[in-house]
MDAnalysis code that builds the backbone (N, CA, C; Angstrom):
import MDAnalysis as mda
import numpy as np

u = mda.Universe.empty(234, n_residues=78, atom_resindex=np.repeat(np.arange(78), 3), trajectory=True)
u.add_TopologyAttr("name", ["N", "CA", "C"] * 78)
u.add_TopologyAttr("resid", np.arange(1, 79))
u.add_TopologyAttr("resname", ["UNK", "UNK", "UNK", "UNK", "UNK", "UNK", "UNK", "UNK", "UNK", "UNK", "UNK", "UNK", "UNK", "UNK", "UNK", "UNK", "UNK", "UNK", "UNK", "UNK", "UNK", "UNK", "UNK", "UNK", "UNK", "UNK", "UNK", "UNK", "UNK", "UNK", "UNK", "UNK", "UNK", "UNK", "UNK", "UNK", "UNK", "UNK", "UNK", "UNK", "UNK", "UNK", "UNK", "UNK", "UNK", "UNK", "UNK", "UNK", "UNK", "UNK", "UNK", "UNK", "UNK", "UNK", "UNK", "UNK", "UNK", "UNK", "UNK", "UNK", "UNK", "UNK", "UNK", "UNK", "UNK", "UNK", "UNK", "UNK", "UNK", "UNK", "UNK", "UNK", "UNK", "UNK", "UNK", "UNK", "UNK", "UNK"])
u.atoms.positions = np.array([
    [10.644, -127.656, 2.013],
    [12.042, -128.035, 2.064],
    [12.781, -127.399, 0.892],
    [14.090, -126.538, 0.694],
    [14.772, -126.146, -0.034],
    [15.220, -126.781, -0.774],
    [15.819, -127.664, 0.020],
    [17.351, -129.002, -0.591],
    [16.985, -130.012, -1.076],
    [15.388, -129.362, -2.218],
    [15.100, -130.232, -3.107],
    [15.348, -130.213, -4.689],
    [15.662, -131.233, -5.344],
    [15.864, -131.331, -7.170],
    [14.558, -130.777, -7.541],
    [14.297, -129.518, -8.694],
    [13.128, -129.934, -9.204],
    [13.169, -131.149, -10.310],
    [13.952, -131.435, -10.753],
    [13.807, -132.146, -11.475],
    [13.623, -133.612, -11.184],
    [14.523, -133.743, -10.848],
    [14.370, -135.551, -9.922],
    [13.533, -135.735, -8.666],
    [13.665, -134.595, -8.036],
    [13.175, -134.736, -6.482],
    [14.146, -135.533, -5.812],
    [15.255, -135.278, -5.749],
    [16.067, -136.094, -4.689],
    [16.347, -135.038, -3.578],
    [16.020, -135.615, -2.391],
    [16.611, -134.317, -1.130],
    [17.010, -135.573, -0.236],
    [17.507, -134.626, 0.719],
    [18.380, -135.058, 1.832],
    [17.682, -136.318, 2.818],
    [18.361, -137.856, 2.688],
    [18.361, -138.461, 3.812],
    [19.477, -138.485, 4.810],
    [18.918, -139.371, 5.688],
    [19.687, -139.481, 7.039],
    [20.185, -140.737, 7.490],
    [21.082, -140.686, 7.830],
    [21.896, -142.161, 7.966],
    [22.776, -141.701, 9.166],
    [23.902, -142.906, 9.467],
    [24.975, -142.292, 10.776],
    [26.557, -142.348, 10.165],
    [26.515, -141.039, 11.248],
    [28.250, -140.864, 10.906],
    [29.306, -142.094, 11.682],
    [30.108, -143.029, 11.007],
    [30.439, -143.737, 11.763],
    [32.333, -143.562, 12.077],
    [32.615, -143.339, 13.315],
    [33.579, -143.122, 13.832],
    [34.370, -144.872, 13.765],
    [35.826, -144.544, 14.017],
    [37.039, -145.707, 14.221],
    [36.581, -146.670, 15.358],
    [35.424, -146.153, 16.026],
    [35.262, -147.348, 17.465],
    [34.180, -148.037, 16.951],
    [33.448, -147.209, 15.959],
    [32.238, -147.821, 15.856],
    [30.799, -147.500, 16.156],
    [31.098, -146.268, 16.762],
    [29.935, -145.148, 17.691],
    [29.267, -144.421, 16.198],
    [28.083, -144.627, 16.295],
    [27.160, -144.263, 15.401],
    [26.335, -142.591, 15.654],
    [26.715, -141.866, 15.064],
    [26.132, -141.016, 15.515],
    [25.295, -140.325, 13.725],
    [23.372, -139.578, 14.367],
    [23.285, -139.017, 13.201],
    [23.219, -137.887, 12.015],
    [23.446, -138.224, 11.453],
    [23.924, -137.283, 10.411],
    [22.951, -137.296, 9.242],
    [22.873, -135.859, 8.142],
    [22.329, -135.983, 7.210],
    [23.185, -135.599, 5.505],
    [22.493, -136.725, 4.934],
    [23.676, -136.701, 3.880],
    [22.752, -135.616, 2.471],
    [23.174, -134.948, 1.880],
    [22.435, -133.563, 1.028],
    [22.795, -133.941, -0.171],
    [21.822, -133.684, -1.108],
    [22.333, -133.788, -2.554],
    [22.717, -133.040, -3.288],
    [23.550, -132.929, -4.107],
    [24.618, -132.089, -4.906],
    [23.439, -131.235, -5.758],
    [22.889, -129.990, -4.902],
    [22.372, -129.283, -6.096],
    [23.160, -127.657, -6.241],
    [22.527, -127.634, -7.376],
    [22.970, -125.994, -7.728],
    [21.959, -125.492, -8.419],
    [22.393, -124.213, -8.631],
    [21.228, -123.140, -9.194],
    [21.893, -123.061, -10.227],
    [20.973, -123.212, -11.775],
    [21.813, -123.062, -12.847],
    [20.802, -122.383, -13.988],
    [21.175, -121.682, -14.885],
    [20.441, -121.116, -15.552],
    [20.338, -122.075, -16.879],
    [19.212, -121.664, -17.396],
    [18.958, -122.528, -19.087],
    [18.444, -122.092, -20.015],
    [19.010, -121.858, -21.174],
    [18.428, -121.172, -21.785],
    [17.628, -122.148, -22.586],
    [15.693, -121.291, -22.527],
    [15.176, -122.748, -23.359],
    [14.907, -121.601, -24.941],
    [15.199, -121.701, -26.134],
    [15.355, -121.117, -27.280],
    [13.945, -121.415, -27.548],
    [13.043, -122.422, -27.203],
    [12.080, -122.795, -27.997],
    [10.476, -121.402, -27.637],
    [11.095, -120.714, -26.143],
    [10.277, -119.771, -25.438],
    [11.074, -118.326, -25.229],
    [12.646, -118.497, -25.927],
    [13.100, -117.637, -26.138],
    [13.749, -116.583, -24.641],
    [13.669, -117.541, -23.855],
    [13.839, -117.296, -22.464],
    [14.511, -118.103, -21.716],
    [15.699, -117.402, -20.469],
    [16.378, -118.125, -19.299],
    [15.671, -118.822, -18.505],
    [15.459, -119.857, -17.991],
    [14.852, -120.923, -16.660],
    [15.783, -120.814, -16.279],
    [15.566, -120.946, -15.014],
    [16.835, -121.172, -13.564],
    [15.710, -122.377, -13.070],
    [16.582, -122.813, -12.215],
    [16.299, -124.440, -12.117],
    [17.559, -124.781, -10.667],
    [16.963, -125.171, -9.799],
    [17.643, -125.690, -8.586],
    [17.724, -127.402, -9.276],
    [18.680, -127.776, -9.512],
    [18.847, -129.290, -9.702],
    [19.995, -129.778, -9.450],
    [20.089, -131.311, -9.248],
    [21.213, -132.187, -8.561],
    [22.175, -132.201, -9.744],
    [23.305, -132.656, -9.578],
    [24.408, -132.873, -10.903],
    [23.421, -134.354, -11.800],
    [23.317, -134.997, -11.229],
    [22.365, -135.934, -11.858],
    [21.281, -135.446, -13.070],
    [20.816, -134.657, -12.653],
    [19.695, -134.060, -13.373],
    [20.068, -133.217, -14.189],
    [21.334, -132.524, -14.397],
    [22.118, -131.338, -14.935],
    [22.129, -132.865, -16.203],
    [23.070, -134.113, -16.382],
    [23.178, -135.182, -16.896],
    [22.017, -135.433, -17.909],
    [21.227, -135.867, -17.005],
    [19.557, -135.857, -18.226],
    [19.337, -134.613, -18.754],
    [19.336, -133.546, -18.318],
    [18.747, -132.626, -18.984],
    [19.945, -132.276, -20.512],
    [20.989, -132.990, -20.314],
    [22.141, -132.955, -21.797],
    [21.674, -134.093, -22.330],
    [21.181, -135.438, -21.475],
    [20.743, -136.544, -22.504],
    [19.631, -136.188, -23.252],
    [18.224, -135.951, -22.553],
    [17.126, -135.718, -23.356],
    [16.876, -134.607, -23.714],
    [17.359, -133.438, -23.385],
    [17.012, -131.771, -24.033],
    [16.333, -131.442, -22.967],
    [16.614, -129.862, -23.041],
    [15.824, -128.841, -21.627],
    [14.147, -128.998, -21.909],
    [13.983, -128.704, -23.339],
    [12.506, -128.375, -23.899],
    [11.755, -129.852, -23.180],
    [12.207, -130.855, -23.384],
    [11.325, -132.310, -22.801],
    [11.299, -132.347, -21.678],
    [12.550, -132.074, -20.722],
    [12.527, -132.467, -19.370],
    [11.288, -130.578, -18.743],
    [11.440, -129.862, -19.410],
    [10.799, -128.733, -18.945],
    [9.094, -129.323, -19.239],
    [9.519, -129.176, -20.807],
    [7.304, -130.395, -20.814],
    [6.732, -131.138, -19.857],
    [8.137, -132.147, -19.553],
    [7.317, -132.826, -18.630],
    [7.423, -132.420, -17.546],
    [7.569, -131.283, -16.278],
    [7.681, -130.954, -15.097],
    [6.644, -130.334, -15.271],
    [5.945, -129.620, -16.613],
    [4.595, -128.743, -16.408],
    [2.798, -129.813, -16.505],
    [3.678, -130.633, -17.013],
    [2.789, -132.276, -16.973],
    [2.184, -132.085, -15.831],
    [3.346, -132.198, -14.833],
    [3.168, -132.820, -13.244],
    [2.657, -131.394, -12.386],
    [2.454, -130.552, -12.934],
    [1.921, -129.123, -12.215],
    [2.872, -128.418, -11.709],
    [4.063, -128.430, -11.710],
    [4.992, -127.709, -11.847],
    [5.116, -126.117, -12.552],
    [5.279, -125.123, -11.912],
    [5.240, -124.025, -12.883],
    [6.888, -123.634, -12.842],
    [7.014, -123.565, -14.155],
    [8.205, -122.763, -14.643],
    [8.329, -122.545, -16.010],
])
């Protein structure tokens, strides 16, 4: 699946589109990601990183270098 966070892992559920009568029809709702570059200084090198605006958020709260540590924790390569 593409229209996934690496960072959070949030991707796309599915729920219904609901019209003025009440007719349920379904739909899938996508999470706000983008492709963004990062520079990590500590490896002296750009990461690009598919992540949600959410995760763009943490990665200014706790620093790129921690949230990058821990994705290589989990077997993650980048």
């Amino acid at each position: 699946m593409a229209r996934v966070c690496q960072v959070t892992g949030k991707k796309p559920v599915s729920g219904h589109k609901v019209c003025f009568s009440n007719k349920k029809a379904k739909r899938r709702f996508l999470p706000n990601l983008q492709t963004k570059r990062f520079f990590l200084p500590e490896e002296d090198r750009w990461v690009s990183l598919k992540v949600s605006s959410d995760a763009i958020r943490l990665i200014n709260k706790r620093g790129l270098f921690a949230v990058v540590k821990e994705l290589r924790e989990q077997g993650l390569a980048i």
